[in-house]
PDB file of N, CA, C and O in Angstrom:
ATOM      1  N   UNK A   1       0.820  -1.194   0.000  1.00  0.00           N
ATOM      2  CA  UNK A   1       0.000   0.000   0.000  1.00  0.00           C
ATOM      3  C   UNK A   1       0.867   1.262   0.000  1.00  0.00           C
ATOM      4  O   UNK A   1       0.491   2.176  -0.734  1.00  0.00           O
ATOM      5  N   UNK A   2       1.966   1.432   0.719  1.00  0.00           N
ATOM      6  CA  UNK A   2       2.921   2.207   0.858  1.00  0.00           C
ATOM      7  C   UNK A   2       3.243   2.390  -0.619  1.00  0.00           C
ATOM      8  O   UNK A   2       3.135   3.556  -0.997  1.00  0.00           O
ATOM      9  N   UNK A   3       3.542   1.677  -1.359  1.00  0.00           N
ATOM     10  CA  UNK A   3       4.308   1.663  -2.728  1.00  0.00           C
ATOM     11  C   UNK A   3       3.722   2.148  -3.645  1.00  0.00           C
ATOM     12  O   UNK A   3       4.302   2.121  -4.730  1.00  0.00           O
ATOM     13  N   UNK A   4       2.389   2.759  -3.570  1.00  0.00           N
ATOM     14  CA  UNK A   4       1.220   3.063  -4.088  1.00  0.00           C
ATOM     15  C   UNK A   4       1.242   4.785  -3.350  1.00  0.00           C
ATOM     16  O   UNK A   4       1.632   5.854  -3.820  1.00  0.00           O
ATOM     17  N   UNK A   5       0.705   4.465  -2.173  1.00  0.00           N
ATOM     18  CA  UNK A   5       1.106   6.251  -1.546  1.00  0.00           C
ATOM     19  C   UNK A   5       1.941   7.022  -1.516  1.00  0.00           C
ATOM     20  O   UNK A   5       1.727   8.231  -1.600  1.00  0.00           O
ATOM     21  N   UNK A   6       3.214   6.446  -1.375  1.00  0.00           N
ATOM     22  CA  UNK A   6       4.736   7.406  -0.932  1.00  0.00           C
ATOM     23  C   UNK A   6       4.589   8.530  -2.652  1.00  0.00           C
ATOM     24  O   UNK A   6       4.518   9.756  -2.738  1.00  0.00           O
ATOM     25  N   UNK A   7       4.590   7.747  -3.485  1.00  0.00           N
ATOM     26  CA  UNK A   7       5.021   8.389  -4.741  1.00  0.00           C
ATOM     27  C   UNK A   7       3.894   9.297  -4.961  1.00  0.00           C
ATOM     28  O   UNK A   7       4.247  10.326  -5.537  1.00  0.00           O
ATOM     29  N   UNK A   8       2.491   9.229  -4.645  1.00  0.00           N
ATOM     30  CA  UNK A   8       1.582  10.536  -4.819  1.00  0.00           C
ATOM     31  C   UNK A   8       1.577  11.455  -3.832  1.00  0.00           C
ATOM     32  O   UNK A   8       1.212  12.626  -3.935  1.00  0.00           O
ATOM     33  N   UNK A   9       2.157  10.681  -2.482  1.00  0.00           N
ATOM     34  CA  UNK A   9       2.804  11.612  -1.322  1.00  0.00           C
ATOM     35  C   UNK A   9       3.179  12.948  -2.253  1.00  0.00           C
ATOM     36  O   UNK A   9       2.665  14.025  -2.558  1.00  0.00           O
ATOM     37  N   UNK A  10       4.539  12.109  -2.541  1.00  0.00           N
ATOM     38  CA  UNK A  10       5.793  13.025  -3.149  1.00  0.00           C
ATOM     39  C   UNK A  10       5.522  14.206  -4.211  1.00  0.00           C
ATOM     40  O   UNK A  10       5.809  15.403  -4.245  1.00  0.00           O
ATOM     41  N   UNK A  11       4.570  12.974  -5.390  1.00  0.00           N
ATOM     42  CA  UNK A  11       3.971  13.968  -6.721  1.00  0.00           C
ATOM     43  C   UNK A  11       3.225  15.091  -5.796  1.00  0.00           C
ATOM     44  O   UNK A  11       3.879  16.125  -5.934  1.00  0.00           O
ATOM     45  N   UNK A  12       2.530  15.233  -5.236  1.00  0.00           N
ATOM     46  CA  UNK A  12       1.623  16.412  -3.784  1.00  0.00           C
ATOM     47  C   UNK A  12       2.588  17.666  -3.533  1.00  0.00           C
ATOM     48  O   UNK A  12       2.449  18.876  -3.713  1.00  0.00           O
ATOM     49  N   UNK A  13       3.839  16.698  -2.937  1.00  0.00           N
ATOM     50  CA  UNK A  13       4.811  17.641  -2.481  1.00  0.00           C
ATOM     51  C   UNK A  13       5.623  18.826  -2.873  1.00  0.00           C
ATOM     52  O   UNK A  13       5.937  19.854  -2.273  1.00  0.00           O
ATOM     53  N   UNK A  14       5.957  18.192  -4.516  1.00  0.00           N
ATOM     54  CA  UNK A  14       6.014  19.371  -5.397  1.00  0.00           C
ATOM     55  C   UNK A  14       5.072  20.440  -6.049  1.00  0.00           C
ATOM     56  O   UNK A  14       5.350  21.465  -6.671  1.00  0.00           O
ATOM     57  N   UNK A  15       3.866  19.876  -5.710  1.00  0.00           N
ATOM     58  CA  UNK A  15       2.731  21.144  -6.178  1.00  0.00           C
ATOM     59  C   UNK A  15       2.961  22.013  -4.709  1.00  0.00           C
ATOM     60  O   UNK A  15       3.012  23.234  -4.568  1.00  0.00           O
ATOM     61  N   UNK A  16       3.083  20.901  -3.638  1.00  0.00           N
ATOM     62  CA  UNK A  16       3.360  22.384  -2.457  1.00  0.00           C
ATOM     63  C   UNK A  16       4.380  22.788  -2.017  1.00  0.00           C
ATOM     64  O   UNK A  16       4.574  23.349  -0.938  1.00  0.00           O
ATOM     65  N   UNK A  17       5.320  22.447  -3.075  1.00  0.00           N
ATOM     66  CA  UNK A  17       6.574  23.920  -2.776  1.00  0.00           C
ATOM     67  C   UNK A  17       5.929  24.645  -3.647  1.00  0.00           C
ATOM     68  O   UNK A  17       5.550  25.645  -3.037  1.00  0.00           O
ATOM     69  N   UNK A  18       5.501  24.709  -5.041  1.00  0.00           N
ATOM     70  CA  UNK A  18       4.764  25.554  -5.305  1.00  0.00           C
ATOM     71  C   UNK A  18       3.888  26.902  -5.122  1.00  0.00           C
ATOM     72  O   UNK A  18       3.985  28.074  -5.487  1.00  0.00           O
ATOM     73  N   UNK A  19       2.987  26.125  -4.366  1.00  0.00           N
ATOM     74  CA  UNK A  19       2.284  26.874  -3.563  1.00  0.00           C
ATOM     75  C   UNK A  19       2.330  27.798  -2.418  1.00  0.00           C
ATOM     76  O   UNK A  19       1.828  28.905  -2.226  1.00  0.00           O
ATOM     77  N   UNK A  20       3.461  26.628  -1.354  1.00  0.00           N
ATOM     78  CA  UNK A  20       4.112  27.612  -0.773  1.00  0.00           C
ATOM     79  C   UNK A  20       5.001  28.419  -0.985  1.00  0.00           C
ATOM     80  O   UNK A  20       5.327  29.199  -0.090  1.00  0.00           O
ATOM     81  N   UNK A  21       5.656  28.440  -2.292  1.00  0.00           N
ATOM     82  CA  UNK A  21       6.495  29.701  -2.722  1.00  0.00           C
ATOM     83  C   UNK A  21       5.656  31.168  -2.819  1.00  0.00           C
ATOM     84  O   UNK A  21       6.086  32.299  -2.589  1.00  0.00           O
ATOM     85  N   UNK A  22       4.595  30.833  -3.151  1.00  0.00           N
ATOM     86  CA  UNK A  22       3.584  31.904  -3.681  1.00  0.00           C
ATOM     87  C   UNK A  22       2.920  32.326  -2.580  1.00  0.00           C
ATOM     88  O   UNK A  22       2.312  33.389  -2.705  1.00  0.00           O
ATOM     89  N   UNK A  23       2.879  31.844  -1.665  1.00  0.00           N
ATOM     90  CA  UNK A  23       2.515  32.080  -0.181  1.00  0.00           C
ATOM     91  C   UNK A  23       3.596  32.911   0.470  1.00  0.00           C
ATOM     92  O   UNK A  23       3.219  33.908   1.085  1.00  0.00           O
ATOM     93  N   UNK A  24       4.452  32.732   0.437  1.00  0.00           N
ATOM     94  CA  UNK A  24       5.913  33.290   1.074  1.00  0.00           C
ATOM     95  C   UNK A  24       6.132  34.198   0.336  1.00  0.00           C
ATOM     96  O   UNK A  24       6.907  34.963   0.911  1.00  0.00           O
ATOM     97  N   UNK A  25       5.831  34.626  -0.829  1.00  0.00           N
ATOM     98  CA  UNK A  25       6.086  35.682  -1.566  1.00  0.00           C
ATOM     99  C   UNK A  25       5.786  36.365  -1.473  1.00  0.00           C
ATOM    100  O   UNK A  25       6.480  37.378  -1.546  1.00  0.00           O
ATOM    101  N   UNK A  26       3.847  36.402  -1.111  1.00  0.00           N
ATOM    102  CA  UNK A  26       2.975  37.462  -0.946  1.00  0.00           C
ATOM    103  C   UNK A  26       2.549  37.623  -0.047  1.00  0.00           C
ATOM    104  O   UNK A  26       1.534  38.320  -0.068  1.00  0.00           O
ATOM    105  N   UNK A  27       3.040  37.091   1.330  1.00  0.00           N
ATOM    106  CA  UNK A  27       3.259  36.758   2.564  1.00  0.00           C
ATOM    107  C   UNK A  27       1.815  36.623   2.990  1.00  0.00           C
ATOM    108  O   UNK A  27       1.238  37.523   3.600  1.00  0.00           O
ATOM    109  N   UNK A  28       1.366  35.724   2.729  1.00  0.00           N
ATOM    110  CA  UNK A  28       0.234  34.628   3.100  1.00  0.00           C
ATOM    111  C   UNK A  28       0.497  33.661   4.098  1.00  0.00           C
ATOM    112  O   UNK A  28       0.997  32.536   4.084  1.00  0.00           O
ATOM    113  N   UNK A  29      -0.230  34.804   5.437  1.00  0.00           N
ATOM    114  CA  UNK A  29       0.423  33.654   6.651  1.00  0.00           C
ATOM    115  C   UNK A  29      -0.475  32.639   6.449  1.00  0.00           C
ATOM    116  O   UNK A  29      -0.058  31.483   6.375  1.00  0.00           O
ATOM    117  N   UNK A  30      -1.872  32.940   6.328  1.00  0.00           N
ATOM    118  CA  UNK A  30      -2.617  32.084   6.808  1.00  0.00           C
ATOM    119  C   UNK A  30      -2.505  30.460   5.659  1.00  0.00           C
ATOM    120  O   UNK A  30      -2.532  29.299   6.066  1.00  0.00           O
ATOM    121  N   UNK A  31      -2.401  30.856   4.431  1.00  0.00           N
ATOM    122  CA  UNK A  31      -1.843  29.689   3.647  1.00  0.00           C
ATOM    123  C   UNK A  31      -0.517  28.739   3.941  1.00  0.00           C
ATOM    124  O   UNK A  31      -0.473  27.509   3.903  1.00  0.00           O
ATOM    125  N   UNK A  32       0.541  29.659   4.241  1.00  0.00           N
ATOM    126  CA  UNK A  32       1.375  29.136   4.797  1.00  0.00           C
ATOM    127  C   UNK A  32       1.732  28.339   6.251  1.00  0.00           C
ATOM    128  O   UNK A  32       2.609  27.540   6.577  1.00  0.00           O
ATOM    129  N   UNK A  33       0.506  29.023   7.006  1.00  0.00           N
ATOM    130  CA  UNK A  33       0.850  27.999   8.362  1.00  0.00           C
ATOM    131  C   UNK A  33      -0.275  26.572   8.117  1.00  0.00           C
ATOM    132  O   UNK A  33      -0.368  25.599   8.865  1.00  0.00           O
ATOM    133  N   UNK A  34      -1.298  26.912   6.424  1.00  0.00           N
ATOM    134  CA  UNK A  34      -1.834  25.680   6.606  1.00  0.00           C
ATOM    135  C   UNK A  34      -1.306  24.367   6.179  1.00  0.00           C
ATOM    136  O   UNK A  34      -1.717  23.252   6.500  1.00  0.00           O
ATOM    137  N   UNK A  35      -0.066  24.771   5.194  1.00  0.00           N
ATOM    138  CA  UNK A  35       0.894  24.109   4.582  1.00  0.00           C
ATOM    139  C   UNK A  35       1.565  23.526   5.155  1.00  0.00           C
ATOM    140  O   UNK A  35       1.813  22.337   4.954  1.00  0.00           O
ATOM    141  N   UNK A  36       2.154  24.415   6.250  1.00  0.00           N
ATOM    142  CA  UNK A  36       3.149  23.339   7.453  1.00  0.00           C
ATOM    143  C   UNK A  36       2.753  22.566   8.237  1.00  0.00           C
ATOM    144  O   UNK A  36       3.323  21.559   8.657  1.00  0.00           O
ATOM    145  N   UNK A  37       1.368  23.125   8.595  1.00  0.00           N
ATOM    146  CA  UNK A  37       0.812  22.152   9.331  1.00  0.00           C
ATOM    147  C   UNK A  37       0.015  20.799   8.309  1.00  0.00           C
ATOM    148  O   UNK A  37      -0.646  19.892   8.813  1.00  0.00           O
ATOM    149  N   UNK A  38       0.201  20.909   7.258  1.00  0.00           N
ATOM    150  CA  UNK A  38      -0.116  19.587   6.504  1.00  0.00           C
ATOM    151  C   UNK A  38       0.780  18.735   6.397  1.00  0.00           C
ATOM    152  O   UNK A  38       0.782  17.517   6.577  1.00  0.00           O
ATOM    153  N   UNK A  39       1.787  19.677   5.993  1.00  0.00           N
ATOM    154  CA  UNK A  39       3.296  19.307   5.390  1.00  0.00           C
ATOM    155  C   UNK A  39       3.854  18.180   6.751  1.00  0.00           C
ATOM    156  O   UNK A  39       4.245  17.044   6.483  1.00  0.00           O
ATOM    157  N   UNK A  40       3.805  18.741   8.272  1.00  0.00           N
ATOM    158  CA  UNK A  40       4.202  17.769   9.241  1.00  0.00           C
ATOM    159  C   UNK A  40       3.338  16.849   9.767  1.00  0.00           C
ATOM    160  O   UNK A  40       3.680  15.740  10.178  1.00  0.00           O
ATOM    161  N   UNK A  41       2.400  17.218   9.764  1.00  0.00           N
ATOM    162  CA  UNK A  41       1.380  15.911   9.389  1.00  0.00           C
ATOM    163  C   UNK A  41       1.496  14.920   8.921  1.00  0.00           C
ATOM    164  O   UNK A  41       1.867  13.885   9.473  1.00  0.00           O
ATOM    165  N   UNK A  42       1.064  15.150   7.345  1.00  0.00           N
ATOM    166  CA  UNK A  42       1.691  13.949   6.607  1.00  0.00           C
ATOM    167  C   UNK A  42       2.923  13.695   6.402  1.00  0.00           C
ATOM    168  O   UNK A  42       3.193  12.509   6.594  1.00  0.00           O
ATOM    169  N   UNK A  43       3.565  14.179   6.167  1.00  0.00           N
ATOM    170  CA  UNK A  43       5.198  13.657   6.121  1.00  0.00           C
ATOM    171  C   UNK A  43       5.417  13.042   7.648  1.00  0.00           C
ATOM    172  O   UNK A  43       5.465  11.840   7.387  1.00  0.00           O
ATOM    173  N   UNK A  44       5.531  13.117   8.652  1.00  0.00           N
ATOM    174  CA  UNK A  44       5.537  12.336   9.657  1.00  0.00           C
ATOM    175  C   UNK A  44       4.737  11.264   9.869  1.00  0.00           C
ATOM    176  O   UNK A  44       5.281  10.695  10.816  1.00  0.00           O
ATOM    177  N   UNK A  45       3.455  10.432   9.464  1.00  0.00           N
ATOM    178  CA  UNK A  45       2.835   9.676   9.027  1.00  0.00           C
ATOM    179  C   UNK A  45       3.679   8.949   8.488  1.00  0.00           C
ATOM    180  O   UNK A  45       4.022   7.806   8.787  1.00  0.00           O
ATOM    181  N   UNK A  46       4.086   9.743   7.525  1.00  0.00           N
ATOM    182  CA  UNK A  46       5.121   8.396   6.195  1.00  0.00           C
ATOM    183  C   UNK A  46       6.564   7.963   6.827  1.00  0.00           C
ATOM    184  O   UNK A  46       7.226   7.033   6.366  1.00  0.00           O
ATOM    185  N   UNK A  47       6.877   8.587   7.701  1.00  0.00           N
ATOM    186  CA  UNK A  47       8.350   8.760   8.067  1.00  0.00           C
ATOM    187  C   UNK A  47       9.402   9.541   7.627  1.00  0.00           C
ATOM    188  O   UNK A  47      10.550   9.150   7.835  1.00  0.00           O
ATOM    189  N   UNK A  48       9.163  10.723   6.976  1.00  0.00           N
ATOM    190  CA  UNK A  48       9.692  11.376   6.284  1.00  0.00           C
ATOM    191  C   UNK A  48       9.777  12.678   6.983  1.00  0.00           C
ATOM    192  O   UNK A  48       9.077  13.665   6.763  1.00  0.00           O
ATOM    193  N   UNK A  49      11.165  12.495   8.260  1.00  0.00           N
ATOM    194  CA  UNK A  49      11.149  13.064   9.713  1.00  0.00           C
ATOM    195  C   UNK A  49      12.041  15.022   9.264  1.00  0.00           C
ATOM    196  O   UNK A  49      12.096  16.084   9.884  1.00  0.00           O
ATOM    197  N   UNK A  50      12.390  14.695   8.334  1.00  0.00           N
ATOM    198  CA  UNK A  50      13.099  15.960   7.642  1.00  0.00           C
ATOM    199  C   UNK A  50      12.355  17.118   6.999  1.00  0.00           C
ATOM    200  O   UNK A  50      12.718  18.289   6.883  1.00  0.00           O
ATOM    201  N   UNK A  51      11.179  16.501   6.587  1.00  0.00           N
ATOM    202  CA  UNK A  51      10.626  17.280   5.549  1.00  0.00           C
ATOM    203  C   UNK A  51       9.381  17.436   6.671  1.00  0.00           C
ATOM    204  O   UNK A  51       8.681  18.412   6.401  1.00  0.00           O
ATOM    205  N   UNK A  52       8.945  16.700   7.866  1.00  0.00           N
ATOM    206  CA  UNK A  52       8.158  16.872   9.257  1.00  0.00           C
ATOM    207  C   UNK A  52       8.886  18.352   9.677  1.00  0.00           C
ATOM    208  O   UNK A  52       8.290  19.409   9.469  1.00  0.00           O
ATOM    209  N   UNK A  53       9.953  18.321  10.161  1.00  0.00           N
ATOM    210  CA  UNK A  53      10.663  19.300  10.815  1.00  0.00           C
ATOM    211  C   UNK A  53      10.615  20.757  10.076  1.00  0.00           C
ATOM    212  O   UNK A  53      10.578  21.879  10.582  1.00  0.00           O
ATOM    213  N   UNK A  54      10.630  20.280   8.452  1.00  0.00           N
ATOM    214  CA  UNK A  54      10.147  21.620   7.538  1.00  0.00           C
ATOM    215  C   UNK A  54       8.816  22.225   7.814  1.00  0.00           C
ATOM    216  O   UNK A  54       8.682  23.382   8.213  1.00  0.00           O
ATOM    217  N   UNK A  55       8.039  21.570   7.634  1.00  0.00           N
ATOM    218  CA  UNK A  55       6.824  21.447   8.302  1.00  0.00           C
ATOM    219  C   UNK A  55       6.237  22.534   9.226  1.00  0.00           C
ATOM    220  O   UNK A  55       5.641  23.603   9.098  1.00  0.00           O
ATOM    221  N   UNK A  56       6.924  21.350  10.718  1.00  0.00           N
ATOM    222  CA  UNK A  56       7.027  22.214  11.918  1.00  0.00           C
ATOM    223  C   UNK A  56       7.630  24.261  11.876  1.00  0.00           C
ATOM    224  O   UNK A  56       7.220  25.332  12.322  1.00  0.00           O
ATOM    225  N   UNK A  57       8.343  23.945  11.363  1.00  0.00           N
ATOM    226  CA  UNK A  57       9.506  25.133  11.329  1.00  0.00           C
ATOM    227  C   UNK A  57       8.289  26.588  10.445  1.00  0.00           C
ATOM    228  O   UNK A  57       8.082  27.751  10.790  1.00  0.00           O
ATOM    229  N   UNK A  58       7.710  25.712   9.173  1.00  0.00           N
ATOM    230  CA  UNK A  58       6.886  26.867   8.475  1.00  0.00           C
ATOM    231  C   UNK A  58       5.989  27.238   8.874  1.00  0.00           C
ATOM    232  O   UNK A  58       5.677  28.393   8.583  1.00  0.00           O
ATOM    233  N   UNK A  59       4.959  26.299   9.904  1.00  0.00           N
ATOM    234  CA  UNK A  59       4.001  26.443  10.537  1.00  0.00           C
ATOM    235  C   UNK A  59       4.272  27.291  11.647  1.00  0.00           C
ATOM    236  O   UNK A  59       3.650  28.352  11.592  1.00  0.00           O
ATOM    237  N   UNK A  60       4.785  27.193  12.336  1.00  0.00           N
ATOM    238  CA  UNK A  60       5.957  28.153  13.490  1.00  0.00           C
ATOM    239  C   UNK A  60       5.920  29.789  12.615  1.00  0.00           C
ATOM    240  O   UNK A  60       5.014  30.621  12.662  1.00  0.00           O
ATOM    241  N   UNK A  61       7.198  29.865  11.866  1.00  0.00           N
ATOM    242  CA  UNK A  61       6.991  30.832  11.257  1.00  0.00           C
ATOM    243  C   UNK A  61       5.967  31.842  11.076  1.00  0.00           C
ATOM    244  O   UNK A  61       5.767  32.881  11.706  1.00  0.00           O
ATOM    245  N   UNK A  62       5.255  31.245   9.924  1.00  0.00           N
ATOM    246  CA  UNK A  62       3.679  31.724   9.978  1.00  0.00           C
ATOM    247  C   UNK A  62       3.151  32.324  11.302  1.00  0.00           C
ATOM    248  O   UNK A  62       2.865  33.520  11.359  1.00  0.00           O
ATOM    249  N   UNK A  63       3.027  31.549  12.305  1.00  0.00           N
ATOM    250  CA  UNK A  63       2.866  32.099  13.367  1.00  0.00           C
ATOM    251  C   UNK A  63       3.217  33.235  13.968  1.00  0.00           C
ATOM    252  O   UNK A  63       2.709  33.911  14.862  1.00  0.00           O
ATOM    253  N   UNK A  64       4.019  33.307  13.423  1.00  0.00           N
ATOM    254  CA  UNK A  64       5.363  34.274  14.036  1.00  0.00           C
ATOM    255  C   UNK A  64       5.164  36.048  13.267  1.00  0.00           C
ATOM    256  O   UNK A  64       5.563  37.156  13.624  1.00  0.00           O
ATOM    257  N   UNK A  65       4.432  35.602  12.207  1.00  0.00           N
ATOM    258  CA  UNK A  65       4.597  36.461  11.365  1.00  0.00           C
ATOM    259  C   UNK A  65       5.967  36.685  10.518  1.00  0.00           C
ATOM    260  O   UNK A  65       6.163  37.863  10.220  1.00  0.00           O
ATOM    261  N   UNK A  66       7.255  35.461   9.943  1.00  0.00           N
ATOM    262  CA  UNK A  66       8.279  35.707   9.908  1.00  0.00           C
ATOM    263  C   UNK A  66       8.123  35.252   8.844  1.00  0.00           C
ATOM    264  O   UNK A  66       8.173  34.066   8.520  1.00  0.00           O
ATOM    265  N   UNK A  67       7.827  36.565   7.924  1.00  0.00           N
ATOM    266  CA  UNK A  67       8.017  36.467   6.031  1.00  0.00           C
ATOM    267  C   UNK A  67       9.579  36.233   5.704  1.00  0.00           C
ATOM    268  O   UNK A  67       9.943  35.621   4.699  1.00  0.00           O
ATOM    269  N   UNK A  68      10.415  36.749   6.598  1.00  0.00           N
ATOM    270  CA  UNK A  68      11.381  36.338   5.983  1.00  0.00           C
ATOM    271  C   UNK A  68      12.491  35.178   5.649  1.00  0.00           C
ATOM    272  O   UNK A  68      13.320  34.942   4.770  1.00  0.00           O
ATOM    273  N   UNK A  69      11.817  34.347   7.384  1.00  0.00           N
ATOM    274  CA  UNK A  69      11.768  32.799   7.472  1.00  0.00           C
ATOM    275  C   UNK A  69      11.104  31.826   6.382  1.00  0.00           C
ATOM    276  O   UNK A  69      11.339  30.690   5.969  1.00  0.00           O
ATOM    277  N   UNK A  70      10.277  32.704   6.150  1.00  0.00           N
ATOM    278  CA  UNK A  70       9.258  31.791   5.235  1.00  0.00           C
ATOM    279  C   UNK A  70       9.917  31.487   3.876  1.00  0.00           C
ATOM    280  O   UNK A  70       9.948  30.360   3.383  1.00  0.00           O
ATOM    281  N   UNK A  71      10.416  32.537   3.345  1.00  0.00           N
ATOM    282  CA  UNK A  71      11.038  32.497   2.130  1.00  0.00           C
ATOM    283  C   UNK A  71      12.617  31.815   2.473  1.00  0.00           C
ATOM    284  O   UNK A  71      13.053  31.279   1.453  1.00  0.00           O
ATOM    285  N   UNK A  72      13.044  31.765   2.999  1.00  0.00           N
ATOM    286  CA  UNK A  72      14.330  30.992   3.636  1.00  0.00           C
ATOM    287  C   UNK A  72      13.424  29.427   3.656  1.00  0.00           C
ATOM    288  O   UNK A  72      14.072  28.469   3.235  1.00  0.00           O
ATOM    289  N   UNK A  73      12.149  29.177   4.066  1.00  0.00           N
ATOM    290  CA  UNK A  73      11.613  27.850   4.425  1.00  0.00           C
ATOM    291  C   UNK A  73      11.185  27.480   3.196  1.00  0.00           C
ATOM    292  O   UNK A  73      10.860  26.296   3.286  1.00  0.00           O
ATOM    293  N   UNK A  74      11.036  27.825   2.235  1.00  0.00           N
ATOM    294  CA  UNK A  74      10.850  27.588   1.135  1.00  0.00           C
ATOM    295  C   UNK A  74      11.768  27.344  -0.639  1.00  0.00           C
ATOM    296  O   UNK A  74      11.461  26.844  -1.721  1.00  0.00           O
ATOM    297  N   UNK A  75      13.104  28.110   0.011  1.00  0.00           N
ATOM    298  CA  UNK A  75      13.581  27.497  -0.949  1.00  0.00           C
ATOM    299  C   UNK A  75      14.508  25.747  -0.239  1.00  0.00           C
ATOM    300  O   UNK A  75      14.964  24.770  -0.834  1.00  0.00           O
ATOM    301  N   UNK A  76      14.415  26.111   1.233  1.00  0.00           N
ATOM    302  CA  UNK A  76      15.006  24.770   1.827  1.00  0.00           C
ATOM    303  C   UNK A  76      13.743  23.466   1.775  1.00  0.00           C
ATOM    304  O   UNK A  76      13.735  22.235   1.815  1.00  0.00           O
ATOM    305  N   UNK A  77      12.711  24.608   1.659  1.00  0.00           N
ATOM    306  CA  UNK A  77      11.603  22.922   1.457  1.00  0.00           C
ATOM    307  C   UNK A  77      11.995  22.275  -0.095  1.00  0.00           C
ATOM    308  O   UNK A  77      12.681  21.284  -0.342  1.00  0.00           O
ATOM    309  N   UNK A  78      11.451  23.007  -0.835  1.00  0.00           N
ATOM    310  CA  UNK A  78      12.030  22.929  -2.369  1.00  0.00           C
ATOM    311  C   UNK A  78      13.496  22.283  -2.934  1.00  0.00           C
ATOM    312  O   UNK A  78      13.428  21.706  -4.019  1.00  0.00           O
ATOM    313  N   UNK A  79      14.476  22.330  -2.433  1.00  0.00           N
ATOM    314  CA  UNK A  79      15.649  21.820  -2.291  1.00  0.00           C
ATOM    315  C   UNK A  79      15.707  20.320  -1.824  1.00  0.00           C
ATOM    316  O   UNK A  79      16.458  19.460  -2.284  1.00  0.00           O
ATOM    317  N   UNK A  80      14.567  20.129  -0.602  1.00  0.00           N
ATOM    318  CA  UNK A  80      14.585  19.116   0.043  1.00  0.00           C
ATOM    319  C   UNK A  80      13.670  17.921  -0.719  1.00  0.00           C
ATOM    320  O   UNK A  80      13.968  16.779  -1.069  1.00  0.00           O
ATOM    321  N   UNK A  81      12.756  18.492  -0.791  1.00  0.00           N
ATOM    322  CA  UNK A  81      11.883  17.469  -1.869  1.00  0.00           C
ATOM    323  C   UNK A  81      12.431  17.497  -3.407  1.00  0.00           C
ATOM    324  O   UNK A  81      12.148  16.577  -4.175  1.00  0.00           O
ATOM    325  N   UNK A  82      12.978  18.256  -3.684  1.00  0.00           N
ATOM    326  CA  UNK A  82      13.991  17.756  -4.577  1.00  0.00           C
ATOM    327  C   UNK A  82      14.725  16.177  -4.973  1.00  0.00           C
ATOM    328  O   UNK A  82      14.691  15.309  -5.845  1.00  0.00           O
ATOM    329  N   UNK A  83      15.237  16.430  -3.971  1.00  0.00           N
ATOM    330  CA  UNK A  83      16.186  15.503  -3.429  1.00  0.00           C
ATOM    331  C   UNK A  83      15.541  14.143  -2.463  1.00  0.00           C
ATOM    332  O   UNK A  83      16.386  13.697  -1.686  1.00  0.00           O
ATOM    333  N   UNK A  84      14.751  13.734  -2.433  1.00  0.00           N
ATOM    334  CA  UNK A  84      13.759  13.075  -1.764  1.00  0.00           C
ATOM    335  C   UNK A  84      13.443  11.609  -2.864  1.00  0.00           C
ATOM    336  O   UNK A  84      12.963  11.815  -3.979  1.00  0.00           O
ATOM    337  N   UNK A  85      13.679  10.574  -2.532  1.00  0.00           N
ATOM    338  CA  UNK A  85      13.400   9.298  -3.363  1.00  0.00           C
ATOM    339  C   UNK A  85      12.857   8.484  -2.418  1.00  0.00           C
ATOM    340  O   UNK A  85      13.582   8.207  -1.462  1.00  0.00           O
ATOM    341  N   UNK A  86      11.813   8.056  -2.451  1.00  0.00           N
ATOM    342  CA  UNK A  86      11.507   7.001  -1.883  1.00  0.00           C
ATOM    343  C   UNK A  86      12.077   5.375  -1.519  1.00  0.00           C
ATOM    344  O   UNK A  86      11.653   4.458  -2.222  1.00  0.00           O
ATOM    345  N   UNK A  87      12.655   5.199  -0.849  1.00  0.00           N
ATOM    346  CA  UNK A  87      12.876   3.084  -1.070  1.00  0.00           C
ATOM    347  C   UNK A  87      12.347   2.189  -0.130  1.00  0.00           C
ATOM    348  O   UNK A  87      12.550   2.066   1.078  1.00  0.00           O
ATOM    349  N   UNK A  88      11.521   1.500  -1.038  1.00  0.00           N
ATOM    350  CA  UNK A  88      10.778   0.610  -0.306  1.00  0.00           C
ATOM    351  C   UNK A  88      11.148  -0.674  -0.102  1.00  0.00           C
ATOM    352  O   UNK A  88      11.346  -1.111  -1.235  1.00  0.00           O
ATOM    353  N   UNK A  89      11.310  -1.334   0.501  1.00  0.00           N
ATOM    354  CA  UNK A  89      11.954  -2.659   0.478  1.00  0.00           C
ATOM    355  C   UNK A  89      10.889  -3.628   0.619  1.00  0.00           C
ATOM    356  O   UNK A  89      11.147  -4.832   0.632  1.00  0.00           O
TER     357      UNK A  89
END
């Protein structure tokens, strides 16, 4: 079942760096803290404890009112799911 989810996980993940770029840009807290708080949600579900902590960190932010974190959290989310492969054994 995993082998089936992780990869539409992932395909998801890049529409929301997306999104959250455009959020961070136009400093959209309220989009952006809904993102992190999805983002660590599900990614912690899957085990995917790095891109959780991104998560945590944007949702925080947002909070914070810290546009300029945000855009710092966003090209490191983007970078990160980048780089992100699934292996299932």
């Amino acid at each position: 079942m995993l082998a089936e989810l992780v990869p539409k996980f992932l395909a998801r993940c890049r529409q929301t760096v997306e999104e959250f770029h455009g959020a961070a840009q136009s400093g959209d807290l309220t989009v952006a803290r809904r993102i992190g708080h999805s983002l660590f949600g599900t990614a912690s579900s899957f085990g995917f404890d790095e891109m959780a902590a991104i998560g945590r960190e944007i949702e925080q932010a947002a909070r914070d009112g810290d546009s300029a974190a945000l855009k710092g959290l966003a090209e490191r989310l983007e970078a990160h799911v980048a780089r992100v492969r699934p292996v299932l054994d």
